[in-house]
PLY file of the C-alpha trace (Angstrom):
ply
format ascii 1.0
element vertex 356
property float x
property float y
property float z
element edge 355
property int vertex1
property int vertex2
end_header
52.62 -60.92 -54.44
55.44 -58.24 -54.56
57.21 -58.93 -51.80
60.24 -61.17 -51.27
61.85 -61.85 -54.23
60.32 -59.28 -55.95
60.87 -56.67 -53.52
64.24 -57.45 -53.11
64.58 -56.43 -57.20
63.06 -52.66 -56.30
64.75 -49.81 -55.57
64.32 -49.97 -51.88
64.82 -53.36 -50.65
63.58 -54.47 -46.97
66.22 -56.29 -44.93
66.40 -59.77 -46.82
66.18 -62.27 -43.87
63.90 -64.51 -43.86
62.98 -66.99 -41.46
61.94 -69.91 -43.36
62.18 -73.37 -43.06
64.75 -73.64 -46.33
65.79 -70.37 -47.14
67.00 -67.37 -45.03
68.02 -64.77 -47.73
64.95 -63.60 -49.90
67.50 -62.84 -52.83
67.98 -66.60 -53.02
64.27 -66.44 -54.67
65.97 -63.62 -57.24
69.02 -66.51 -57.78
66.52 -69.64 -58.59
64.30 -67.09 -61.48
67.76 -66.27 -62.66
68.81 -69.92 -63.20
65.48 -71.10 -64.50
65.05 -67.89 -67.51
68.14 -65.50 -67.28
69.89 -62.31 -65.63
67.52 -60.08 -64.04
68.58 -56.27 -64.09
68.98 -54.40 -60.29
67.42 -52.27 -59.51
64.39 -52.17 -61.33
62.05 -50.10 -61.92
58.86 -49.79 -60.53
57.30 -50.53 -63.54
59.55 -52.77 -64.84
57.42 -56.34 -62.78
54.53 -55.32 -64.93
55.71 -55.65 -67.98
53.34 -56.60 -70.81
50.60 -56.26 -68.49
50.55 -52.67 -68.81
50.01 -52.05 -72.57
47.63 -54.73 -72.30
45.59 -52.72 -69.42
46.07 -49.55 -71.34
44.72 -50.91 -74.33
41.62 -52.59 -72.37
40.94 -49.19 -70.21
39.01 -50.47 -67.30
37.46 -48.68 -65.14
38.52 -50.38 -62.64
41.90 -52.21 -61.51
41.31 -54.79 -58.68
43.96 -57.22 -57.37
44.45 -59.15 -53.95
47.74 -57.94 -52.90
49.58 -61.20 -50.81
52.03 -59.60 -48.97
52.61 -56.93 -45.99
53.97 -53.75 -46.98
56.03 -53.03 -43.78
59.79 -52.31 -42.42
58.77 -54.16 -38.85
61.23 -57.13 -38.11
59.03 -59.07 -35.99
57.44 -61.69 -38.03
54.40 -63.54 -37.07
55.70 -66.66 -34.71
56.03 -70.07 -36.38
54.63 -68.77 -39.59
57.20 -70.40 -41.67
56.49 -68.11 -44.98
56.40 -64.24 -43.82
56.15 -61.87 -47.16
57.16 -58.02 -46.97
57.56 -55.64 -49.82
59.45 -52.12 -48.29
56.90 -48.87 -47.92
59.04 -46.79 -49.77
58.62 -49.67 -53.25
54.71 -48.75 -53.07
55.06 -47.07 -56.43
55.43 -50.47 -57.91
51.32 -50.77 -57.15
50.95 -46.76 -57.97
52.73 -47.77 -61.67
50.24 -50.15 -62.60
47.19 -47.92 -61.08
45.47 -50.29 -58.96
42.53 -48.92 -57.52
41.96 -51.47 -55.05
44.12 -54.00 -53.17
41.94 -56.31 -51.05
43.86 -57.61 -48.19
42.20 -60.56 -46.32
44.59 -63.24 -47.23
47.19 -65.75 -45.30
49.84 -63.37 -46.09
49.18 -59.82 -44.55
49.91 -60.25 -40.99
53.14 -62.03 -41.88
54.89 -59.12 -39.86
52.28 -59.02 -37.16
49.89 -56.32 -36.74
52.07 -53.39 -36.62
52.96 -54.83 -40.44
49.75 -55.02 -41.24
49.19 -51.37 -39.50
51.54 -49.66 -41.77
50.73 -51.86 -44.82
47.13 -49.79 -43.91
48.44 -46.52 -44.17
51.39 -47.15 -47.09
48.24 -48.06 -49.40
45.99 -45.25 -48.07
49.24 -42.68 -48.50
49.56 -43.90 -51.88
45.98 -43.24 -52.51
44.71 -47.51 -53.21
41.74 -48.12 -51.54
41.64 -51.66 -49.27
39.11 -53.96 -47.88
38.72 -57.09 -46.02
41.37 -56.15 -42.97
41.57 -52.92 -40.47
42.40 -51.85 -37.38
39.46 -53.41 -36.13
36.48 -55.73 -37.15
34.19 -53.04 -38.01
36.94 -51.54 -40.83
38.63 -54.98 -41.80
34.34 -55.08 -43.24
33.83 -52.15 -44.59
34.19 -52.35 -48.20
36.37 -50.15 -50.38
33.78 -47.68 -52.32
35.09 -47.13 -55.57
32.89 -44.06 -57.79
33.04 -44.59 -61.74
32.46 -41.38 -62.97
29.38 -41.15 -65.02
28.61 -45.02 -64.26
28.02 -45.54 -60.84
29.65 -47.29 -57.95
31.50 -50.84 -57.19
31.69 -51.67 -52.99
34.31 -54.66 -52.86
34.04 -56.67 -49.78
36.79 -58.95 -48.82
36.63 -62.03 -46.44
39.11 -65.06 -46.03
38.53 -68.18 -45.28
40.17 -70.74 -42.54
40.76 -73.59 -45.78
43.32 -71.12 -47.23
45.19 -70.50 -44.25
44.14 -67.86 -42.57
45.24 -68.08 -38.91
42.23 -68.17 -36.53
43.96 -65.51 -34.40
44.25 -63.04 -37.34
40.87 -62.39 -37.28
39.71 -58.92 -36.62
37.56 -58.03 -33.37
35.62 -54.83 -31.92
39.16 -54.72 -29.89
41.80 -55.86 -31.96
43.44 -55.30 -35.42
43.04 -58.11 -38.39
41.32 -59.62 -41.43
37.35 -60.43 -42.12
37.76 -63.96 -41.53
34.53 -66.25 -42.27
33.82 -68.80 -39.77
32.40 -71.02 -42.07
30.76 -71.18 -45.69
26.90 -71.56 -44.21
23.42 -69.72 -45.04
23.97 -68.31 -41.65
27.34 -66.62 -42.68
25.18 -65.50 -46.12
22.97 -64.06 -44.23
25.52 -61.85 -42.05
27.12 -61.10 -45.38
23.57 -60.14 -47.42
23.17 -57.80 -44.36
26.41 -56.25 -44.15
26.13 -55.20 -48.12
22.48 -53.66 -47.29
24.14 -51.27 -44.61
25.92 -49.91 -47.80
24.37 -50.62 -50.92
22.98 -47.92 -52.94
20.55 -48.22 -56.20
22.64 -49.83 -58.92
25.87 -49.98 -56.95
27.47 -53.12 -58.21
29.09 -55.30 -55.43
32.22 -57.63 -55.50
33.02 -60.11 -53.03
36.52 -61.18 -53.00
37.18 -64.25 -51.00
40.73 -65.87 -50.28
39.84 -69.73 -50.21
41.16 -73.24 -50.32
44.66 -75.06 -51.49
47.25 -73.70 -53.96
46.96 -76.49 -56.23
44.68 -78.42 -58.06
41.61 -77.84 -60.55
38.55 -79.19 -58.40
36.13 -77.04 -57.27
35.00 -77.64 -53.47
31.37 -78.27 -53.55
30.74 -75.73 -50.34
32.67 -72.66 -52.31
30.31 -73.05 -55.10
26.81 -73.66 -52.88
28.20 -70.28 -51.10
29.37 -68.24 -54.28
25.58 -69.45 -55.95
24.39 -68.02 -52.35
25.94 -65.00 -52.31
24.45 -64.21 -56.00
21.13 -65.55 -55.84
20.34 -64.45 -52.18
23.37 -61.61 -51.07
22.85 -59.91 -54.68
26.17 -59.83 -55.30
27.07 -59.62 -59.22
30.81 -60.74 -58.98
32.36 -63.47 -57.13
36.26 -62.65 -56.98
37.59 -66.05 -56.02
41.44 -66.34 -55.06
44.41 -69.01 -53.86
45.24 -71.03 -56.19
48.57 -70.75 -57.63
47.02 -71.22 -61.07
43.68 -70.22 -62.76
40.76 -71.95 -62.03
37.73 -73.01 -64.39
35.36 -70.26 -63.65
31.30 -70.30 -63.98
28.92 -67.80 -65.24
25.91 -68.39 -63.00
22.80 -66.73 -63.81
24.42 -64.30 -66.11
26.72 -63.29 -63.04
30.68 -64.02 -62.81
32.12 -66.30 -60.22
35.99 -66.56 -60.33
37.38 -69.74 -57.91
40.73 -69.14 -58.28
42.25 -66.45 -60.11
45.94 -67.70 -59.89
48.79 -65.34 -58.97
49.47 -62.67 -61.14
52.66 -62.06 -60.02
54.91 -63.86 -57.67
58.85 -64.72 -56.89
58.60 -69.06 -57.55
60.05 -68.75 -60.78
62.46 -71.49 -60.49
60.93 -73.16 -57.80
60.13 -77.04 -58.97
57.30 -79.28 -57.72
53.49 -78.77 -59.12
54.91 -78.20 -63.18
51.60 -79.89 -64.88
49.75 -76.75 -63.33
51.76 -74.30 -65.02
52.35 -71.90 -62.36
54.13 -70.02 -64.43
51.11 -69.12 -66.83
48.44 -66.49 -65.47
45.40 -64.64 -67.05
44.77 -60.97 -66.74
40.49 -60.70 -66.26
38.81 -58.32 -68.03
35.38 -58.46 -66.72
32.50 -55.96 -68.39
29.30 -55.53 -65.95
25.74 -54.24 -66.82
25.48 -51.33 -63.94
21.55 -51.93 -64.01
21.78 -55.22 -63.57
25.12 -56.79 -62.63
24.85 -59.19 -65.21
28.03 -60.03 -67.13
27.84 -58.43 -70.71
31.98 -59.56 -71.53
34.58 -61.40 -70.12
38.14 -61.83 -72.09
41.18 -63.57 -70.41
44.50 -62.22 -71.67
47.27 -65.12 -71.28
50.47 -63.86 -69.43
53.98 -65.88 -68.83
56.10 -64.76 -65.58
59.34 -64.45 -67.05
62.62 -63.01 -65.22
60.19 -61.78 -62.10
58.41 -59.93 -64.93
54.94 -60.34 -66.78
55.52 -61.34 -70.21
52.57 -62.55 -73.29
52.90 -65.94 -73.36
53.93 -67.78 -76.08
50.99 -69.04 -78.76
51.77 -72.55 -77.44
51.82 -71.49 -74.19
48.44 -69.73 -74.08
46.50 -72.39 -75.84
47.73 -74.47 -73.45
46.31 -72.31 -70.73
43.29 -71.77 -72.80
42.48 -75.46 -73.29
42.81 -76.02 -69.82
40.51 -73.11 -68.13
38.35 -74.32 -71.32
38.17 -78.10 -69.69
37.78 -76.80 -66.33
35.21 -74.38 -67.09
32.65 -76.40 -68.92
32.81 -79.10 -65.56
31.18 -75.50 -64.52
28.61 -75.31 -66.91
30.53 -72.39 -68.69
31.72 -72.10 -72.23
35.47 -70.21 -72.89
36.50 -70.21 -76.48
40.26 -68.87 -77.55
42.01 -67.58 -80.84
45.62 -68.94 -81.90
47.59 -67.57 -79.14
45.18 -68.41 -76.31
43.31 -65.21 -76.06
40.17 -66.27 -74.36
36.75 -65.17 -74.29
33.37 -66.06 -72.55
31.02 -67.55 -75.32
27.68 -66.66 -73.63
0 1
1 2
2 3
3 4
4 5
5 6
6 7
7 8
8 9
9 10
10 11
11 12
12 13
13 14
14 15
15 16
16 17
17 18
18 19
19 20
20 21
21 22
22 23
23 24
24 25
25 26
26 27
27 28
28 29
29 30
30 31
31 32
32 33
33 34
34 35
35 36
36 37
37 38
38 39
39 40
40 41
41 42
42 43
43 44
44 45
45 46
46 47
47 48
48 49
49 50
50 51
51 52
52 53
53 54
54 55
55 56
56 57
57 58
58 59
59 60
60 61
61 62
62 63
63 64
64 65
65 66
66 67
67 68
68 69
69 70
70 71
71 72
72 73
73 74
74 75
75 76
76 77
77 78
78 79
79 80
80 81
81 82
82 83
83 84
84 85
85 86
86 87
87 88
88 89
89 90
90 91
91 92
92 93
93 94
94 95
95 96
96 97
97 98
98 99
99 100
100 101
101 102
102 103
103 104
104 105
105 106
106 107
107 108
108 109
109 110
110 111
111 112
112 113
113 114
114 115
115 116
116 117
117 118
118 119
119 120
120 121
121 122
122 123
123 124
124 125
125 126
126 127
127 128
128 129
129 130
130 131
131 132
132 133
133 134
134 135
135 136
136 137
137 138
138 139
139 140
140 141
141 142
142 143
143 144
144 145
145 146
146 147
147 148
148 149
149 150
150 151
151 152
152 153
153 154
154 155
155 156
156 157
157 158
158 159
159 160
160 161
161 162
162 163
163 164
164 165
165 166
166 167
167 168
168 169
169 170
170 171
171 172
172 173
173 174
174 175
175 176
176 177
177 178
178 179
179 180
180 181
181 182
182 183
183 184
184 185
185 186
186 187
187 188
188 189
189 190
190 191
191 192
192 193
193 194
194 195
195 196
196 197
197 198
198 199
199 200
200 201
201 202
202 203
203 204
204 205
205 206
206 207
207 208
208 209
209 210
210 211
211 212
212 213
213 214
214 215
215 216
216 217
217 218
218 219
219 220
220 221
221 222
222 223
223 224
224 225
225 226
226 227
227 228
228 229
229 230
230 231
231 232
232 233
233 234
234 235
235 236
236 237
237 238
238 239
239 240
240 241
241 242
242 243
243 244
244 245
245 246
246 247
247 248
248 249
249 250
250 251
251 252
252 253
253 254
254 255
255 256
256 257
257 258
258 259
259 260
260 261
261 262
262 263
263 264
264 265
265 266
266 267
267 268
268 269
269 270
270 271
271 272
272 273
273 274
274 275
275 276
276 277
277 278
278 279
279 280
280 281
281 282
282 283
283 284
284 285
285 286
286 287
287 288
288 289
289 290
290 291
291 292
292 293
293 294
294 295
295 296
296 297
297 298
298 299
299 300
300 301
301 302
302 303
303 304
304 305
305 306
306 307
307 308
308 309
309 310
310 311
311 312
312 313
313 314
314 315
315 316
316 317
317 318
318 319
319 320
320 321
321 322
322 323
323 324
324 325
325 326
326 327
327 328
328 329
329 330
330 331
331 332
332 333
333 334
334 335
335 336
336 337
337 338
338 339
339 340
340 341
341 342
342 343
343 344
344 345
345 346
346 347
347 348
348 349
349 350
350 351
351 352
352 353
353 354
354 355
């Protein structure tokens, strides 16, 4: 989430008014990190939010960077009525997404019509000017499915779909239509709705394309896994062929399962966010966040590797945690995982791996 807080930090600030509940000035989210860890420098640069997180993508090399970006990128001044929470991030701070080369920001989330649909309009085009590809909202129903089509060179390509879900909070009336700007909102989590989905991906599936679903489902806190989101991520593998379940939410990471040899993520936990500061929820450790490194088989979507790099948000920036920090973090996805039927080991700082 780079907007708020973290936007206000950027070169090019959107107006800071907010119309929350609590707070009316997004700067006061720059004041609470500030009191919790320290000074933070202004203006930043775009970079500067990544932090850590860049040497250790650099050093990993994916071919692929994938993220769920929670937050309209948009100058409009109309917020969405009664929202309470409405996120923006300026057009002209895009190069804060460029710096850490995403290649794909998947956008159907509680957050992205926060400035209505002319936000979510230009948050369309600032990505597409700035060369990301999106999924999972549009101008209409028909593009908010579409996947983004990403080509590997020499390996193939990945089609991310993106859905939300009503659990997360999703407004009912920011669902896309034939008519009518929005996000690929599920109706439910049935075999009906796999169905739609399984033939959705055959209208652009290729031989040994690999497909991602990204979903934006349930609460913000808490460790259990609803037993509908994992009947319908099982679904979606066993009967949509999908080889990776991109799961998303939760303030914190989730235990995640390795089902059939294929990856199902419930709740990645936010990378990056402004509630440094913020108190309420401490035994989840909002403030501790993995960076997935996920290798695929092309031929077969299996999962060959997964690491989990542990990361610390620090000063609105992404720091390595500390050793007793990340084996804290590692001991926990380690619990939560094996409820899942999956096995995570970890080194001395909390590095974590898939044990297979």
């Amino acid at each position: 989430m780079t907007g708020r807080g973290i936007d206000q930090i950027l070169p090019h600030p959107v107006d800071p008014r907010l119309h929350e509940p609590w707070v009316t000035d997004a700067r006061e989210y720059v004041a609470l990190a500030e009191r919790a860890n320290g000074p933070v420098p202004r203006p930043v640069d775009f970079a500067y939010v990544w932090g850590d997180a860049l040497a250790e993508l650099d050093a990993a090399a994916p071919d692929l960077r994938i993220v769920n970006l929670e937050t309209a990128v948009t100058t409009n001044d109309e917020p969405w009525p009664r929202k309470g929470i409405n996120y923006r991030m300026h057009p002209a701070n895009v190069p804060c997404l460029a710096a850490a080369r995403l290649d794909c920001c998947t956008l159907a989330n509680n957050h992205v019509l926060d400035w209505g649909r002319a936000g979510l309009e230009e948050t369309l085009d600032t990505l597409a000017g700035a060369r990301i590809q999106t999924a999972g909202a549009g101008r209409d129903l028909p593009q908010a499915q579409a996947p983004a089509i990403l080509d590997v060179p020499g390996k193939g390509r990945v089609l991310v779909f993106a859905f939300g879900v009503g659990d997360s909070g999703v407004p009912a009336a920011w669902a896309a239509t034939n008519g009518r700007a929005g996000v690929a909102l599920l109706e439910d989590l049935s075999a009906d709705t796999v169905r739609q989905i399984t033939d959705l991906i055959a209208r652009y599936r290729r031989q040994r394309d690999l497909v991602v679903v990204s979903i934006h489902w349930g609460g913000n806190w808490g460790y259990a896994v609803p037993a509908a989101h994992r009947r319908f991520a099982h679904l979606l593998l066993d009967e949509a062929g999908v080889d990776v379940v991109h799961g998303h939410s939760s303030h914190h990471p989730k235990g995640l399962e390795v089902w059939q040899g294929k990856l199902v993520l419930y709740g990645c936990g936010d990378f990056l966010n402004d509630y440094e500061g913020i108190g309420g929820y401490e035994e989840f450790r909002g403030d501790l966040t993995t960076m997935v490194l996920a290798t695929v088989a092309t031929a077969t979507g299996r999962l060959v590797r997964l690491e989990l790099v542990p990361l610390q948000l620090r000063r609105l920036r992404l720091n390595r945690a500390l050793p007793e920090d990340g084996r804290w973090l590692a001991r926990t996805l380690a619990t939560e995982s094996a409820r899942l039927s999956t096995r995570i080991d970890a080194d001395d700082v909390g590095r974590m791996r898939w044990a297979g």
